[in-house]
Short mmCIF file of the C-alpha atoms (twelve columns), coordinates in Angstrom:
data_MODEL
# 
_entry.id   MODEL 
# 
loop_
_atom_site.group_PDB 
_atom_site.id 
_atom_site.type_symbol 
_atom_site.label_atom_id 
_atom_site.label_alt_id 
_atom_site.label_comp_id 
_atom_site.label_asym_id 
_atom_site.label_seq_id 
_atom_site.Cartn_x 
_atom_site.Cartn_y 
_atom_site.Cartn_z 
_atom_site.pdbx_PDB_model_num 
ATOM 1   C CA . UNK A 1   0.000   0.000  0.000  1 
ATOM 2   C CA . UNK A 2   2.994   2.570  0.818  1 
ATOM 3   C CA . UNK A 3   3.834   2.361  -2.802 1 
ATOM 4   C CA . UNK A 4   1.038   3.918  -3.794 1 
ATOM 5   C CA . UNK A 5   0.999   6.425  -1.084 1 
ATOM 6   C CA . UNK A 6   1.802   9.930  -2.104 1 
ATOM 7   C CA . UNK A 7   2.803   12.284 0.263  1 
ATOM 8   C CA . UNK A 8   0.677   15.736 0.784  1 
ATOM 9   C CA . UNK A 9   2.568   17.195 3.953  1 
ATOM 10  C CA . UNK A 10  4.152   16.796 7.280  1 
ATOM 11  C CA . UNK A 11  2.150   17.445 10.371 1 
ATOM 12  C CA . UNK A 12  3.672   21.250 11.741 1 
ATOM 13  C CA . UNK A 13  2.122   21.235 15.177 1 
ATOM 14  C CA . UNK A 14  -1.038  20.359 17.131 1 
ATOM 15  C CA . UNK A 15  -3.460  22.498 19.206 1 
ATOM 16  C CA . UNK A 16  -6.718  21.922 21.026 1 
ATOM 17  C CA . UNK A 17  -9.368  24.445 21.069 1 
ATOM 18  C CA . UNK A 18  -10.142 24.935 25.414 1 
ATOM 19  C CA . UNK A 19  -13.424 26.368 24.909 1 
ATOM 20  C CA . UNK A 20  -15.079 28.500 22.294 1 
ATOM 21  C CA . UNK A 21  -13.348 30.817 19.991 1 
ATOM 22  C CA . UNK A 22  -16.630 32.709 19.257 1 
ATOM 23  C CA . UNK A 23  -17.301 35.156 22.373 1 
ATOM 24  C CA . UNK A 24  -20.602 36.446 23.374 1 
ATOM 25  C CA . UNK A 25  -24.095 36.334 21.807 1 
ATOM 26  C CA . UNK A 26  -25.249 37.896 18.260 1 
ATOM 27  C CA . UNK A 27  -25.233 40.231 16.967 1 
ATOM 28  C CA . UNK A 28  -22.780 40.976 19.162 1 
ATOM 29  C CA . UNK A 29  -20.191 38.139 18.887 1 
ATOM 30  C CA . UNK A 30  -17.030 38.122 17.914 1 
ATOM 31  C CA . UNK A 31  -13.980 35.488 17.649 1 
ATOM 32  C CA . UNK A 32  -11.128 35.537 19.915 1 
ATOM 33  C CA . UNK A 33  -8.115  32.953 19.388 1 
ATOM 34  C CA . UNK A 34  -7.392  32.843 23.614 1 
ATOM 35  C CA . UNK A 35  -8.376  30.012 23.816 1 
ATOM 36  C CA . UNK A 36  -6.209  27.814 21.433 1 
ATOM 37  C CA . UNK A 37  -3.445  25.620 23.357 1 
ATOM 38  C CA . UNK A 38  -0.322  23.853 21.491 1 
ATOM 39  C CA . UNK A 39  0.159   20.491 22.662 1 
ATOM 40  C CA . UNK A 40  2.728   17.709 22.412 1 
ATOM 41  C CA . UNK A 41  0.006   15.195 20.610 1 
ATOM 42  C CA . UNK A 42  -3.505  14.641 20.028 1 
ATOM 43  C CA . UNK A 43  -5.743  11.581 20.608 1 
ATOM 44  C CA . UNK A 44  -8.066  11.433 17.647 1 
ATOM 45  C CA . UNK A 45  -11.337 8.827  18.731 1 
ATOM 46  C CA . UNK A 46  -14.315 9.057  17.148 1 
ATOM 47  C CA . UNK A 47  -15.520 11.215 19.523 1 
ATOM 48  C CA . UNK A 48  -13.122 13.847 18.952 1 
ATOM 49  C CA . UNK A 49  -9.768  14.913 20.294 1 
ATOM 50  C CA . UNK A 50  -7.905  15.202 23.858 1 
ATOM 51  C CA . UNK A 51  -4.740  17.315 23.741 1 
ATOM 52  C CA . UNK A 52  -1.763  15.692 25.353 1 
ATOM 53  C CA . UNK A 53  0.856   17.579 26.886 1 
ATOM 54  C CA . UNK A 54  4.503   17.407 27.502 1 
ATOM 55  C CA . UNK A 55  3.732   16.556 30.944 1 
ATOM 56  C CA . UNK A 56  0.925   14.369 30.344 1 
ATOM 57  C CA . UNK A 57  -1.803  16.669 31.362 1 
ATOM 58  C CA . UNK A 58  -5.457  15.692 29.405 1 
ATOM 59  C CA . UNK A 59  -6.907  19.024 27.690 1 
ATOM 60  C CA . UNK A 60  -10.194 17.950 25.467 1 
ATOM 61  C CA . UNK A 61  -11.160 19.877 22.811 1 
ATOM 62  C CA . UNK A 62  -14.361 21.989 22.504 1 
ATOM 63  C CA . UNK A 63  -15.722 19.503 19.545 1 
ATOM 64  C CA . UNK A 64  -15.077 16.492 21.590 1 
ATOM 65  C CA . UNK A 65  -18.110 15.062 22.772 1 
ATOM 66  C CA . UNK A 66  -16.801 15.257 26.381 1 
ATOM 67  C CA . UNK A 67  -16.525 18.811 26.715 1 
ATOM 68  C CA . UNK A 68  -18.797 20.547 29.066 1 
ATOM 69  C CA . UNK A 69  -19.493 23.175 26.437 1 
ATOM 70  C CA . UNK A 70  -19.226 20.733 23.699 1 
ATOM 71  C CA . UNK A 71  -19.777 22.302 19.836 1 
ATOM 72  C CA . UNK A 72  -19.807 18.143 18.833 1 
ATOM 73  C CA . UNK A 73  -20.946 17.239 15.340 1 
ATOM 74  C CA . UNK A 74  -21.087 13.530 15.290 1 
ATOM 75  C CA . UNK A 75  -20.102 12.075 12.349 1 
ATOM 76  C CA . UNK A 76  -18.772 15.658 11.080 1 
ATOM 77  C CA . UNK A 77  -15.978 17.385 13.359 1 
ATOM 78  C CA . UNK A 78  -14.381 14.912 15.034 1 
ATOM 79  C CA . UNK A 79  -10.784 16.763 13.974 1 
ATOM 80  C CA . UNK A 80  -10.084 19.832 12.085 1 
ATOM 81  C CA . UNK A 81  -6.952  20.109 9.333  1 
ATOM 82  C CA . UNK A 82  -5.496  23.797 8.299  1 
ATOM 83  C CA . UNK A 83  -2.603  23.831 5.867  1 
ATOM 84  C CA . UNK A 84  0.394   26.499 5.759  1 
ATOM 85  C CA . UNK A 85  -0.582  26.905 2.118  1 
ATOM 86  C CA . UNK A 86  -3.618  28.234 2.467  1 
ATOM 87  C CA . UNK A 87  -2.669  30.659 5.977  1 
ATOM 88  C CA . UNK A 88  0.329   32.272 3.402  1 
ATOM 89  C CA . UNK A 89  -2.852  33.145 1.256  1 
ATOM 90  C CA . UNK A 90  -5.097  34.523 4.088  1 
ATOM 91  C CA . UNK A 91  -2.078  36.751 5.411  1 
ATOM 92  C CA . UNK A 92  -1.344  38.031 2.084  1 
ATOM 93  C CA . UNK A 93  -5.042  39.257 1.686  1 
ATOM 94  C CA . UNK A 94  -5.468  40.449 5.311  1 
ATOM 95  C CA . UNK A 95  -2.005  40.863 6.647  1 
ATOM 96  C CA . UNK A 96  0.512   38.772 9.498  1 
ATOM 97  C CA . UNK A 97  -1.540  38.355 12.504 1 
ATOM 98  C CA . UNK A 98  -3.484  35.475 11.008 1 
ATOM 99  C CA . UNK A 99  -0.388  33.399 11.880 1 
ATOM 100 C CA . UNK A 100 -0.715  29.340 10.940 1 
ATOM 101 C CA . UNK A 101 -3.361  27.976 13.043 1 
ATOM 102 C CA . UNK A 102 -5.278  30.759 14.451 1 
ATOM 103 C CA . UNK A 103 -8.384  29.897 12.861 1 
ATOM 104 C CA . UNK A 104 -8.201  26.985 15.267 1 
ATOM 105 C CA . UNK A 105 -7.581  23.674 13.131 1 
ATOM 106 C CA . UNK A 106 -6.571  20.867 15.135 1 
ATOM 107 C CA . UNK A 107 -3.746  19.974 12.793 1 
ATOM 108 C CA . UNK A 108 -1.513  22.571 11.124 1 
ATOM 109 C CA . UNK A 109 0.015   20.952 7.925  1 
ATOM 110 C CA . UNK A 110 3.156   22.125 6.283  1 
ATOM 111 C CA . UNK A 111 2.404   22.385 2.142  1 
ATOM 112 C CA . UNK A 112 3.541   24.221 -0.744 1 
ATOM 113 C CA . UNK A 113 0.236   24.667 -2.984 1 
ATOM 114 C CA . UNK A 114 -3.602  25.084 -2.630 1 
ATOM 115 C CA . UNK A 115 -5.305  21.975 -1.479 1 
ATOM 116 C CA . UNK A 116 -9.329  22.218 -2.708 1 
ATOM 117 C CA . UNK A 117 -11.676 19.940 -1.603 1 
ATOM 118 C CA . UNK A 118 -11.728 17.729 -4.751 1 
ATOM 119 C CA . UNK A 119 -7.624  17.370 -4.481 1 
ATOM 120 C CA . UNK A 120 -8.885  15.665 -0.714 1 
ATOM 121 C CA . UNK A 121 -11.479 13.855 -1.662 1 
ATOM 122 C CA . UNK A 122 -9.758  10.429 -1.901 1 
ATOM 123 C CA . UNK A 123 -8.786  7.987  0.286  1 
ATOM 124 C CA . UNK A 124 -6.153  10.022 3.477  1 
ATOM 125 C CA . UNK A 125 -4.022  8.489  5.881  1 
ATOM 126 C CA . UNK A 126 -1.915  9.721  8.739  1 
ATOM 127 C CA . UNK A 127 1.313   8.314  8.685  1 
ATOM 128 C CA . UNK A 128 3.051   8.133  12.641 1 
ATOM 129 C CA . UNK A 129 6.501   9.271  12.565 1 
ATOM 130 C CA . UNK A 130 7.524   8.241  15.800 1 
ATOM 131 C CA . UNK A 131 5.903   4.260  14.758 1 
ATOM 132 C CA . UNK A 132 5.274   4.472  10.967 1 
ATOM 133 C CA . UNK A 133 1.775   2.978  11.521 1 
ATOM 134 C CA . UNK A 134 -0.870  4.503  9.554  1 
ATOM 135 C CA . UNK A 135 -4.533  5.315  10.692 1 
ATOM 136 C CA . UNK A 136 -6.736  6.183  8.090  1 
ATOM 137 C CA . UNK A 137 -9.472  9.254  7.648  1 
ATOM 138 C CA . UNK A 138 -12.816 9.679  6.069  1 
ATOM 139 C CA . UNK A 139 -15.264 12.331 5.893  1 
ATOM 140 C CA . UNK A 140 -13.000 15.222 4.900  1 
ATOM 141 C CA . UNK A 141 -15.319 18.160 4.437  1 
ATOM 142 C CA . UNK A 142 -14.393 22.139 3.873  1 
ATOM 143 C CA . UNK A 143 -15.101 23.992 7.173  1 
ATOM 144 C CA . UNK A 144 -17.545 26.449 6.179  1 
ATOM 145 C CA . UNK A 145 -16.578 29.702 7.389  1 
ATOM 146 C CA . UNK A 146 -17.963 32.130 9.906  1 
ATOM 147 C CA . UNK A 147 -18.875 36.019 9.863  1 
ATOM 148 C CA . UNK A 148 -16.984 36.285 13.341 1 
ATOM 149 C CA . UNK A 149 -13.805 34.831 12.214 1 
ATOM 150 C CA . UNK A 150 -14.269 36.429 8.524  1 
ATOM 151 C CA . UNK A 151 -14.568 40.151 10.644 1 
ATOM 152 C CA . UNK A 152 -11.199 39.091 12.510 1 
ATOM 153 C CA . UNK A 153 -9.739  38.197 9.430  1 
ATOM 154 C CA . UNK A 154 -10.014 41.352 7.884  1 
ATOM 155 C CA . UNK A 155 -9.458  43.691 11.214 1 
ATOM 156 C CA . UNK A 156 -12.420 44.951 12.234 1 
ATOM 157 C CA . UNK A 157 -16.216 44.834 11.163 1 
ATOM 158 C CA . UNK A 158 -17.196 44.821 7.433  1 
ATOM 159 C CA . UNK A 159 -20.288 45.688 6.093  1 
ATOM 160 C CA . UNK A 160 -22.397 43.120 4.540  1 
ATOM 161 C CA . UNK A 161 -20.945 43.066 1.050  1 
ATOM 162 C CA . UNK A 162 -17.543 43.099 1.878  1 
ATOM 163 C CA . UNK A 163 -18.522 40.336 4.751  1 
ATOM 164 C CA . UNK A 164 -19.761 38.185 1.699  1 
ATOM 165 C CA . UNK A 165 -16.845 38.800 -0.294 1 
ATOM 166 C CA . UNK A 166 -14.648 37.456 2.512  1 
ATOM 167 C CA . UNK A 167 -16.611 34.984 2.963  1 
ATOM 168 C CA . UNK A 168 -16.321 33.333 -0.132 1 
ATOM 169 C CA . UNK A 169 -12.692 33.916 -0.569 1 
ATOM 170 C CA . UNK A 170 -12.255 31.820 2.844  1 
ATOM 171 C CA . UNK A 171 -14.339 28.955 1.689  1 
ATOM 172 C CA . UNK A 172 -13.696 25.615 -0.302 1 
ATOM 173 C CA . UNK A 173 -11.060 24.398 2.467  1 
ATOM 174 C CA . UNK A 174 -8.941  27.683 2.737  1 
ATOM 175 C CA . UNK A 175 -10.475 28.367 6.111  1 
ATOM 176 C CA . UNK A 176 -9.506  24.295 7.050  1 
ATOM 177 C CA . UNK A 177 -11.453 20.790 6.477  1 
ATOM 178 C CA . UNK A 178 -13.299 18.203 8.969  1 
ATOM 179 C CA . UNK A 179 -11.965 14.919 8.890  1 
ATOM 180 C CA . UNK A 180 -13.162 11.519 11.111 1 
ATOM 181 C CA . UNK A 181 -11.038 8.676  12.275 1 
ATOM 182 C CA . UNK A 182 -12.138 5.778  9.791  1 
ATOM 183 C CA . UNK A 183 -12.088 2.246  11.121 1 
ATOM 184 C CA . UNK A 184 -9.838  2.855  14.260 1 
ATOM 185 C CA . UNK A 185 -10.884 3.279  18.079 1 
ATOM 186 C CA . UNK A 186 -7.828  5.474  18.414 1 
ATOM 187 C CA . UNK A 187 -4.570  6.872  16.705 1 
ATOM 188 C CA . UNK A 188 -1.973  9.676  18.456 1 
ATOM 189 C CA . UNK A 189 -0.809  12.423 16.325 1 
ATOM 190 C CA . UNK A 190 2.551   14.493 16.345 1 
ATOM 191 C CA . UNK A 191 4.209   17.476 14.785 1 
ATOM 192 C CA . UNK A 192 6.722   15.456 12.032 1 
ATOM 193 C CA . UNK A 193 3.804   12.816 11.551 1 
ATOM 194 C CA . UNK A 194 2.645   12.397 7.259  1 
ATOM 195 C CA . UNK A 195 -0.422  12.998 5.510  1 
ATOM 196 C CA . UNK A 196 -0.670  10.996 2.666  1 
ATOM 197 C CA . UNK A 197 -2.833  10.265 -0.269 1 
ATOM 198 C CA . UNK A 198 -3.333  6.682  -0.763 1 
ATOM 199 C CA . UNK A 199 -4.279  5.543  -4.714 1 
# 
């Protein structure tokens, strides 16, 4: 199977979302990044992720079903993916502060082009560095994005045509993808660990 495995990217670091990134109630709510946490490794189930420290310390993620204020999509968010590809893109549009990850993806993927949805539509695995077993996904999906995190974006509030114009321009997978463990109970991911395309 590795033969016909192509390489997409290598795994740049991990985070877990603590709580919510989107602060207060409408109309009035906006998105604040406070609450996102590198971690050492994640442990992907199927009912989400718990970030792992250096020190062993358990953090669970807002989307994991555990979470006291969980924002849990079964069968949809069980892990989020962001690629460096697509942040150089956002910060050439809206300038540096939307540094690689701030939009909250779970998994923060080192490539060198555009990834759209249909180029991650096949069949993805996770390669372990540390182990060099694989653990495969399903259900990768374009995150659709939000007006809060659309107004960050651009630095302050837009008005509703400009909103819409952002909008669009962070859609298709720019602004990140779902993905779901597929077949697995369990798999540990680390900065250095491989997505790959399998044929």
């Amino acid at each position: 199977m590795m033969q016909n495995a192509r390489e997409i990217g290598r795994v740049q670091f991990v985070q877990v979302q603590r709580d919510r990134l989107k602060i207060g109630q409408k109309p009035d709510r906006y998105y604040d990044p406070a609450a996102l946490m590198v971690v050492e490794a994640l442990r992907l189930t199927p009912d989400g992720v718990i970030g792992l420290t250096a020190s062993g310390v358990q953090i669970v993620d807002v989307h994991h079903a555990a979470h006291p204020h969980t924002r849990h999509r079964p069968g949809i968010n069980g892990m989020s993916l962001g690629f460096t590809a697509h942040y150089r893109e956002m910060r050439a549009r809206f300038g540096d502060h939307l540094v690689d990850g701030i939009a909250g993806e779970n998994v923060i993927i080192a490539v060198e082009e555009h990834l759209s949805p249909e180029m991650l539509s096949g069949r993805l695995a996770m390669r372990s560095a540390q182990t060099g077993q694989l653990f495969h996904l399903t259900g990768v999906l374009p995150i659709p994005p939000c007006s809060e995190f659309s107004h960050f974006a651009a630095g302050g509030p837009l008005p509703p045509e400009a909103l819409k114009d952002v909008l669009q321009f962070l859609d298709d997978g720019r602004r990140g993808f779902y993905a779901l463990l597929n077949g697995q109970d369990e798999a540990i991911i680390r900065a250095g660990d491989v997505l790959l395309a399998l044929e």
